[in-house]
C-alpha positions as CSV (number, residue, x, y, z in Angstrom):
1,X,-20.2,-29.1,-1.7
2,X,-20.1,-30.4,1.9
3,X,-17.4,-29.0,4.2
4,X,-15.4,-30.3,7.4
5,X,-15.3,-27.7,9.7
6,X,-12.4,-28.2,11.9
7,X,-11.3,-26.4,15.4
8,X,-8.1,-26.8,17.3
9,X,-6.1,-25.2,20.5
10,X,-3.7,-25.8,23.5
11,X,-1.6,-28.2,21.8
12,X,1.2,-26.1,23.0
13,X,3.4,-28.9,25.1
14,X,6.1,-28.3,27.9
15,X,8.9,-29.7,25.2
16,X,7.7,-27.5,22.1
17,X,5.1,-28.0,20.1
18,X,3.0,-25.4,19.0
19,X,-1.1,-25.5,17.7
20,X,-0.1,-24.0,14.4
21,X,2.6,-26.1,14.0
22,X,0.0,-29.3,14.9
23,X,-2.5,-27.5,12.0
24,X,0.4,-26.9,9.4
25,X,1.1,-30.7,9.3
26,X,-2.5,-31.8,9.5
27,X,-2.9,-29.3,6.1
28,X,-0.3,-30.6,4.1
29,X,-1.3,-34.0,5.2
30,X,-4.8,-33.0,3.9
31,X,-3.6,-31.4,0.9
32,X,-1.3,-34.8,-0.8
33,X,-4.6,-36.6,-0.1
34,X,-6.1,-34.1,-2.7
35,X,-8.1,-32.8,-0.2
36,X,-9.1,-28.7,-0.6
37,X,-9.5,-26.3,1.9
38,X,-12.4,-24.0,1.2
39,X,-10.0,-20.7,2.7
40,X,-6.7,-20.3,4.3
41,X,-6.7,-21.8,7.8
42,X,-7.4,-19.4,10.4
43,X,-5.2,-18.2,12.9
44,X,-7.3,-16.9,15.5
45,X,-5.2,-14.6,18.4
46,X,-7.3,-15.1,21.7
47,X,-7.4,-12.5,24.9
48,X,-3.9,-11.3,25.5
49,X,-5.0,-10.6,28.8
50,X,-6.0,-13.9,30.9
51,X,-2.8,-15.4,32.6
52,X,-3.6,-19.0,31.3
53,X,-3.2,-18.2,28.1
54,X,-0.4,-20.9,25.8
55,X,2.5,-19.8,24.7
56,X,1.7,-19.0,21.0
57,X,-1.9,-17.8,23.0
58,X,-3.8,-19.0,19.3
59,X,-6.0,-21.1,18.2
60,X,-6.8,-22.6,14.5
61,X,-9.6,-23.5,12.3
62,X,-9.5,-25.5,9.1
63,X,-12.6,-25.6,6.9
64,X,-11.9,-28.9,4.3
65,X,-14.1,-29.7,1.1
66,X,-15.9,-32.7,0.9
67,X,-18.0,-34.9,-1.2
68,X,-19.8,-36.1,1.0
69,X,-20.4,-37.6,4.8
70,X,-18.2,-40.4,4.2
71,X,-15.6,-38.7,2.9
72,X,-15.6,-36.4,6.0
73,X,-15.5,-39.1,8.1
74,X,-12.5,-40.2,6.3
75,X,-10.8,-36.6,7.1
76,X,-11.5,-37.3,10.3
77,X,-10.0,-40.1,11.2
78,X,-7.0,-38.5,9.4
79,X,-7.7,-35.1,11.9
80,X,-7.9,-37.5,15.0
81,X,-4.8,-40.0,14.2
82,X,-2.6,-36.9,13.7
83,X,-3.6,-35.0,17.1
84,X,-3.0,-38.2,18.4
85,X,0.4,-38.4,17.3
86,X,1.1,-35.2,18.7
87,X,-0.4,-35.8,21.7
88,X,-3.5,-34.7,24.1
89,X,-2.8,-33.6,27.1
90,X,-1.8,-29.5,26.5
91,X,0.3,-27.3,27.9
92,X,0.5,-26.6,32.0
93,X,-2.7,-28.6,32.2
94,X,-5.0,-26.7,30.0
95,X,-5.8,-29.2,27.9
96,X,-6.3,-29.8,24.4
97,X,-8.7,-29.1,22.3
98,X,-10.3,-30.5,18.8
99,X,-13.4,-30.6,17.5
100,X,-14.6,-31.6,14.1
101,X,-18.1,-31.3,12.2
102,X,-19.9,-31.7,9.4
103,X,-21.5,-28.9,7.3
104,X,-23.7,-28.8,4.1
105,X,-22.4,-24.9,3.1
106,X,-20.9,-25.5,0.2
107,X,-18.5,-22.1,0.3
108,X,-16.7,-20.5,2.9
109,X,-19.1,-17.4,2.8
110,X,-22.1,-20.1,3.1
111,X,-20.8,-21.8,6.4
112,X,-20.2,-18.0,8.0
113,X,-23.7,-17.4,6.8
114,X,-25.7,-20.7,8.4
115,X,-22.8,-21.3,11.3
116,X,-24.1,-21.1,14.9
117,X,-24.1,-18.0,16.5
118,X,-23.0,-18.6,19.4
119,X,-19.7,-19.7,17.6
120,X,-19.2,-15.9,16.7
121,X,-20.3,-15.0,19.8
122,X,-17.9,-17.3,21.2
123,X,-15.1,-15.8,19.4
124,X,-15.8,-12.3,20.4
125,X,-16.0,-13.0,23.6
126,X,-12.9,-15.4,23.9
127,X,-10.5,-12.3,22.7
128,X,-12.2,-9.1,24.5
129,X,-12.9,-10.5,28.1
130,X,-12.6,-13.5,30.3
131,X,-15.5,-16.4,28.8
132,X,-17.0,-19.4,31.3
133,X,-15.8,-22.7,30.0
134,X,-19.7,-23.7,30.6
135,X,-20.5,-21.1,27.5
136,X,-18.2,-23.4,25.4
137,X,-19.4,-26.4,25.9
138,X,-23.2,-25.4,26.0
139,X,-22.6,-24.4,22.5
140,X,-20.7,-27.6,21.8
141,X,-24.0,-29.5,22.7
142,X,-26.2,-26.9,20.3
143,X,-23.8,-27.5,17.4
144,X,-24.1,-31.5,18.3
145,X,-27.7,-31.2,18.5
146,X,-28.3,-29.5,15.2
147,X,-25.1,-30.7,12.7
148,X,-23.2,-34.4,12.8
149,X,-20.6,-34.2,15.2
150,X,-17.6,-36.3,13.5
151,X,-15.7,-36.0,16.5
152,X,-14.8,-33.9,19.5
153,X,-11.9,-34.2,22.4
154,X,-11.2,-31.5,25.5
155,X,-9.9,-31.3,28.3
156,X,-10.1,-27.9,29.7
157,X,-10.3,-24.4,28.6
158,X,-8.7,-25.1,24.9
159,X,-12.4,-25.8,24.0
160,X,-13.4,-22.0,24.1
161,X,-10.7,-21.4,21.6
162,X,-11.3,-24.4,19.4
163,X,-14.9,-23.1,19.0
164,X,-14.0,-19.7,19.2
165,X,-11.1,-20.3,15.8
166,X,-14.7,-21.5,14.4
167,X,-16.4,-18.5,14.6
168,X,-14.0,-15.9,13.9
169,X,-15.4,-12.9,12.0
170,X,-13.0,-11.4,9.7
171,X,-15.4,-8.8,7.8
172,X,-14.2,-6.0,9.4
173,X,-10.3,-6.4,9.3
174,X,-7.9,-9.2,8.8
175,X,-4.6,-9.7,7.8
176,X,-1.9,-12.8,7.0
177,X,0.5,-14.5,8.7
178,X,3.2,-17.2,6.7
179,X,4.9,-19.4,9.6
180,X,7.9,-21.4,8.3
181,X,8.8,-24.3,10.7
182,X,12.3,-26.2,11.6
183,X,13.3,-29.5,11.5
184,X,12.5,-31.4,14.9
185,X,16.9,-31.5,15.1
186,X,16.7,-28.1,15.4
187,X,13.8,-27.3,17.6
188,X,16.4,-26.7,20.9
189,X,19.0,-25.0,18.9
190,X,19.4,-21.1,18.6
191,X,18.0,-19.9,15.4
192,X,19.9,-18.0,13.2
193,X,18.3,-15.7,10.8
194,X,20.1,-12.8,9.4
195,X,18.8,-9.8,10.9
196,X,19.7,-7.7,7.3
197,X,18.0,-10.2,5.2
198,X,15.0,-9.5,7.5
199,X,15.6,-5.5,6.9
200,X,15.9,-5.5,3.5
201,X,12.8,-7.6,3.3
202,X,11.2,-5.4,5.8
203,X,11.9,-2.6,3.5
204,X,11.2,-3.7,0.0
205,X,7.9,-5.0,1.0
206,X,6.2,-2.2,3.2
207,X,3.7,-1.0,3.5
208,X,2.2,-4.4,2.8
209,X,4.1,-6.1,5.4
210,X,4.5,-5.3,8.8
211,X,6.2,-6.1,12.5
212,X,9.4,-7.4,11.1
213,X,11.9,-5.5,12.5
214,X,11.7,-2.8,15.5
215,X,14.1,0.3,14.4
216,X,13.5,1.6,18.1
217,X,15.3,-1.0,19.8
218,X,17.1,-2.8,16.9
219,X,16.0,-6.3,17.1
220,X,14.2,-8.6,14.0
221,X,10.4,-9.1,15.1
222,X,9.9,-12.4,12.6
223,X,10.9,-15.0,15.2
224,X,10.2,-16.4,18.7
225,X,12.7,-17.2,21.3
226,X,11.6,-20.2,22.6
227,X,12.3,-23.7,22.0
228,X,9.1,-24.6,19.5
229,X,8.8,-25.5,15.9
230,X,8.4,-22.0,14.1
231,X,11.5,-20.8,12.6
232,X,9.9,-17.4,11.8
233,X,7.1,-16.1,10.7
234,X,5.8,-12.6,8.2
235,X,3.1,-10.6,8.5
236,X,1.1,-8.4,6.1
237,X,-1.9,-7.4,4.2
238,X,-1.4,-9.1,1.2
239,X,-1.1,-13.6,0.4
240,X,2.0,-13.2,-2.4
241,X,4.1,-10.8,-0.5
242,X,4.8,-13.2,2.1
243,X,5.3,-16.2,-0.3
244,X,8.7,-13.8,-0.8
245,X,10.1,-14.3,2.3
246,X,10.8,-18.0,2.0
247,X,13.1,-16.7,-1.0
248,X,14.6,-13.3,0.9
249,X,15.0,-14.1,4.1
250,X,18.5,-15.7,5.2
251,X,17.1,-18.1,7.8
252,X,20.1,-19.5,8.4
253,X,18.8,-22.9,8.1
254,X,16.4,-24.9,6.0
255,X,12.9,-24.8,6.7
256,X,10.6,-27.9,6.6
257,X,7.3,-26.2,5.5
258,X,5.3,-23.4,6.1
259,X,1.6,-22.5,6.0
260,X,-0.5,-19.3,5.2
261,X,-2.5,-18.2,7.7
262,X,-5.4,-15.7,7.3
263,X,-5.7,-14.3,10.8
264,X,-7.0,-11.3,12.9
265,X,-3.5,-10.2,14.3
266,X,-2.5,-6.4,14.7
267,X,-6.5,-5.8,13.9
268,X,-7.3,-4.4,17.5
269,X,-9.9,-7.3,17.6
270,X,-9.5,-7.8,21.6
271,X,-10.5,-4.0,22.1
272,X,-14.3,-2.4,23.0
273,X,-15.0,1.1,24.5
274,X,-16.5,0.9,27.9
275,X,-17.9,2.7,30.6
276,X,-15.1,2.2,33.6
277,X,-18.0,1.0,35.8
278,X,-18.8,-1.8,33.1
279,X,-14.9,-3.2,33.0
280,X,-14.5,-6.4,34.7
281,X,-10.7,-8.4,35.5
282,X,-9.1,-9.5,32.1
283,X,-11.0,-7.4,29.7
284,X,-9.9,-5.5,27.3
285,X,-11.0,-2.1,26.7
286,X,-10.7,1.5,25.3
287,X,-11.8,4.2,27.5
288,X,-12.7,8.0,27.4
289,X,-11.7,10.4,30.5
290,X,-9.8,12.6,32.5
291,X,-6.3,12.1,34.3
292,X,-7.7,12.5,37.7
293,X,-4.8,12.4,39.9
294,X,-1.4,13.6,38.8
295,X,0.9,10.7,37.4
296,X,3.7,9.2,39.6
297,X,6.6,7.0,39.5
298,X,6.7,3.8,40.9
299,X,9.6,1.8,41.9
300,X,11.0,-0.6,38.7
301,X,10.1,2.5,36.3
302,X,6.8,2.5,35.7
303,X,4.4,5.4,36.2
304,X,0.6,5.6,37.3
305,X,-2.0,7.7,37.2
306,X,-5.9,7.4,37.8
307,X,-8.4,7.9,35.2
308,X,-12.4,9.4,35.6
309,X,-14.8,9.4,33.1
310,X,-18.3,10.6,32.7
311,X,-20.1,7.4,34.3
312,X,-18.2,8.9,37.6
313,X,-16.2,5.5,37.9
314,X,-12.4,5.8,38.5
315,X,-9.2,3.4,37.6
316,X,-6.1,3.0,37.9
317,X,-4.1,3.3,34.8
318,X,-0.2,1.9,34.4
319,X,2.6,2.7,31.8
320,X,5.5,-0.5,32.0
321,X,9.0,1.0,31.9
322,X,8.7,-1.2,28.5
323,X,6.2,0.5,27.0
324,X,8.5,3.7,26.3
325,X,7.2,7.2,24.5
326,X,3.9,6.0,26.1
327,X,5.5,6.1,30.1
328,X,7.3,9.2,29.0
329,X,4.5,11.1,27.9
330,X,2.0,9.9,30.9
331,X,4.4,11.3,33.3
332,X,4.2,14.5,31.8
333,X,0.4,15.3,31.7
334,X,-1.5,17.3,34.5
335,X,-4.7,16.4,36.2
336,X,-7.5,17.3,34.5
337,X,-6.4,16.6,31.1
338,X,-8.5,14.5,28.3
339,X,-7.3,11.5,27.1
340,X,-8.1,7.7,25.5
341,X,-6.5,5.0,26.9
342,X,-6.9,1.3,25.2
343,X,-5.4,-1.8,27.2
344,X,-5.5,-4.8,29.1
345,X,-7.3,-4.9,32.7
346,X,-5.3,-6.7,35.6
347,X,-6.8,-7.2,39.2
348,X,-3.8,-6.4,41.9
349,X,-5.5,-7.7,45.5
350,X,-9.2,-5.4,45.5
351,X,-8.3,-3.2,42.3
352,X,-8.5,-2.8,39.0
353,X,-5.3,-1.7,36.8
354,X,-5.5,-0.7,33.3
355,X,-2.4,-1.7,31.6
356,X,-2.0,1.0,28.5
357,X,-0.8,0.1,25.3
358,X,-2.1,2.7,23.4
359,X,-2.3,6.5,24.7
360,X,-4.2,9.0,22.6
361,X,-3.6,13.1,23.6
362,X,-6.5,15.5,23.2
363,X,-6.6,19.2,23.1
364,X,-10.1,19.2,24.1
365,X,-12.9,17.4,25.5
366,X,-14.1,15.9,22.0
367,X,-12.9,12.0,21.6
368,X,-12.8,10.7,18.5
369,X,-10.7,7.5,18.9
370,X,-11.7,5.1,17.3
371,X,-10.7,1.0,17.5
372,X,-9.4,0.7,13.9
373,X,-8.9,4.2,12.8
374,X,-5.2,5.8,12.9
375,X,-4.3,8.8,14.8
376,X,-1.5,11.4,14.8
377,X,-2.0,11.6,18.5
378,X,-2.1,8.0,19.5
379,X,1.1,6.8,21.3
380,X,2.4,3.7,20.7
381,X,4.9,1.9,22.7
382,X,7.5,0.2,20.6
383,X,6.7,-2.4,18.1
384,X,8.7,-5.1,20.3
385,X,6.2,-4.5,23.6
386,X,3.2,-5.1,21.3
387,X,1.1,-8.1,21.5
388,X,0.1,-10.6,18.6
389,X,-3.6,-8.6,18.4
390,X,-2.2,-5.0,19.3
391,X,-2.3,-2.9,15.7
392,X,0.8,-1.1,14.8
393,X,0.9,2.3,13.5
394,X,2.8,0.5,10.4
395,X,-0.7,-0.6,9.3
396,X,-2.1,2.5,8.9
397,X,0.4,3.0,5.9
398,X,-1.7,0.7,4.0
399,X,-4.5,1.7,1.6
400,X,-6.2,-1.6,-0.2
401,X,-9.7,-2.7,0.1
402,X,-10.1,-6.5,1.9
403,X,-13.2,-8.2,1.3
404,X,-14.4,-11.5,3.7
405,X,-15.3,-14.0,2.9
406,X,-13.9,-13.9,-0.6
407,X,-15.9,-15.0,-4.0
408,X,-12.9,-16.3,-6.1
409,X,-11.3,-19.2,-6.8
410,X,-9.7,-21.3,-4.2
411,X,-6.6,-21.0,-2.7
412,X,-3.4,-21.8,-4.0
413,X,-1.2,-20.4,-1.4
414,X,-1.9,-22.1,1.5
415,X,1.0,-24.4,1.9
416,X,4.0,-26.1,0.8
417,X,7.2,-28.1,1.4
418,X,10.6,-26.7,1.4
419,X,10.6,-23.7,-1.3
420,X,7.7,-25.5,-3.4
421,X,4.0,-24.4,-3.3
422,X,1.3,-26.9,-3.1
């Protein structure tokens, strides 16, 4: 059967509204028209590292079953007249982004298979390094020229991660995300969840959930602290683990809906080993080397240090005061020692800075870091300072096979109203 491929970002706004929260209405308003979606939507987690980045810094995809072309012109004239509602415009003038097309893959695993490539390049590219709006819309005009474009609306660099949601490739890792959302009476309002609901969740569902609540510092992870639409939202490895949170977690307040995201957060997606004289500004990289210069302190606690490695390029590396056992243990090592940083690059004025958020230790000169693999001597900071992409060491705890795209029936637990699900 036919699909409607469906990509949307930046609808973050200055009051509160969110891009998920946009995509969670436009699903359930898909769903009581008996429409199907052919997976999950996808929450796709873009380059932690650019300073333009929303708020939520996420973009979604939706890939809807059709009959035919007319019925997907019919879902999209549902798709446009709900953005509408919510309005264009974007966050900080970034501008929104949606973009809707038709497909003949008849499957989920079909439309990865025949989709353009420059889509999955697109999404690579949007959450490792910085990406040229021009590379967005070139491959906007390829897709238009090859597929019926139902409909398309941008205004600025939310197009790269509308696209970018389109292409993203979860056969190596993925994991889900469940994002319950408040009433619009409450969006200003401080929420208030009960932290030992969230612990004994936290604890009766581990090691197939994650990120809920940081032991280090004492604080629930499940919910933002901004004025916006999400009341809180679980993580994990597994769909019907998270449909228990709606029931075990003392939110404090009624919930309006929530939606089941499949997503690449805490999969180390925005990470690729480099050569320091490949790294450019805003990439995000793990790198092989030696401390070069002894580490030093630096007024507002953070300490420094300069890396080498074998192309003979140099850079500067920084722990954050917040980034804890990892600042500790940085201050500590001599010159001359091997180690594997992973992290976000930042220009400040001429130079490059490295900012770690993961620090592995070696007792020798053989590095075997690698992106997705779990190591007793990788540092972490604490599970508060971590970004949405960043993996915590919680994951490694988990030993089930994942499989994408899927072969098996479709989706049940996408969505639902209240408690129910749809």
């Amino acid at each position: 059967m036919p699909l409607v491929a469906i990509g949307l970002d930046s609808f973050d706004t200055a009051f509160s509204g969110c891009t998920t929260h946009l995509a969670s209405l436009i699903t359930l308003n898909l769903i009581s028209e008996d429409y199907e979606l052919a997976d999950n939507p996808w929450l796709v987690r873009l380059n932690p590292a650019v300073p333009w980045k929303t708020r939520g810094n996420g973009a979604v995809a939706l890939i809807v079953i059709v009959d035919d072309y007319r019925e997907a012109s019919t879902v999209a004239r549902l798709v446009k007249h709900a953005a509408k509602a919510y309005g264009y415009g974007g966050a900080g003038g970034r501008g929104t982004a949606l973009v809707l097309y038709y497909d003949d893959a008849g499957s989920v695993t079909d439309y990865v298979a025949v989709r353009e490539r420059c889509l999955e390049s697109l999404y690579s590219h949007a959450t490792t390094r910085l990406v040229a709006r021009e590379h967005a819309e070139e491959c906007l005009h390829l897709i238009a020229k090859r597929r019926p474009l139902l409909f398309y609306h941008h205004g600025g660099r939310g197009l790269i991660g509308a696209l970018a949601a389109l292409g993203a490739d979860f056969r190596e890792d993925y994991t889900y995300e469940l994002l319950a959302y408040r009433s619009v009476d409450n969006w200003l309002k401080k929420r208030m969840i009960d932290e030992h609901s969230v612990i004994e969740y936290d604890l009766a569902t581990r090691p197939l959930t994650f990120m809920n609540y940081d032991y280090e510092v004492g604080k629930p992870l499940i919910h933002p602290h901004t004025n916006d639409p999400v009341l809180y939202g679980v993580r994990g490895e597994e769909r019907e683990v998270l449909i228990k949170a709606l029931t075990m977690i003392d939110a404090g307040e009624a919930f309006t809906h929530w939606t089941l995201y499949r997503t690449n957060q805490a999969t180390n997606a925005h990470l690729r080993l480099k050569t320091i004289e490949k790294i450019r500004p805003y990439d995000n990289v793990v790198v092989h080397g030696v401390v070069s210069s002894k580490p030093r302190s630096i007024p507002g606690g953070h300490t420094i240090a300069t890396l080498r490695d074998h192309s003979g390029g140099e850079i500067s590396i920084a722990a954050y005061r917040e980034s804890g056992r990892i600042r500790k243990t940085l201050a500590l090592i001599e010159a001359g020692a091997p180690i594997t940083v992973a992290g976000q690059v930042k220009p400040h004025g001429q130079k490059l800075t490295l900012n770690i958020e993961q620090l592995t230790l070696y007792a020798d000169h053989h590095f075997s870091y690698g992106i997705r693999s779990c190591s007793k001597n990788t540092i972490h900071p604490p599970l508060s300072s971590l970004h949405h992409l960043a993996m915590p060491p919680e994951r490694c705890l988990y030993r089930g096979g994942k499989r994408w795209p899927e072969q098996k029936p479709r989706e049940k637990l996408v969505a639902g109203v209240g408690q129910g699900v749809i």
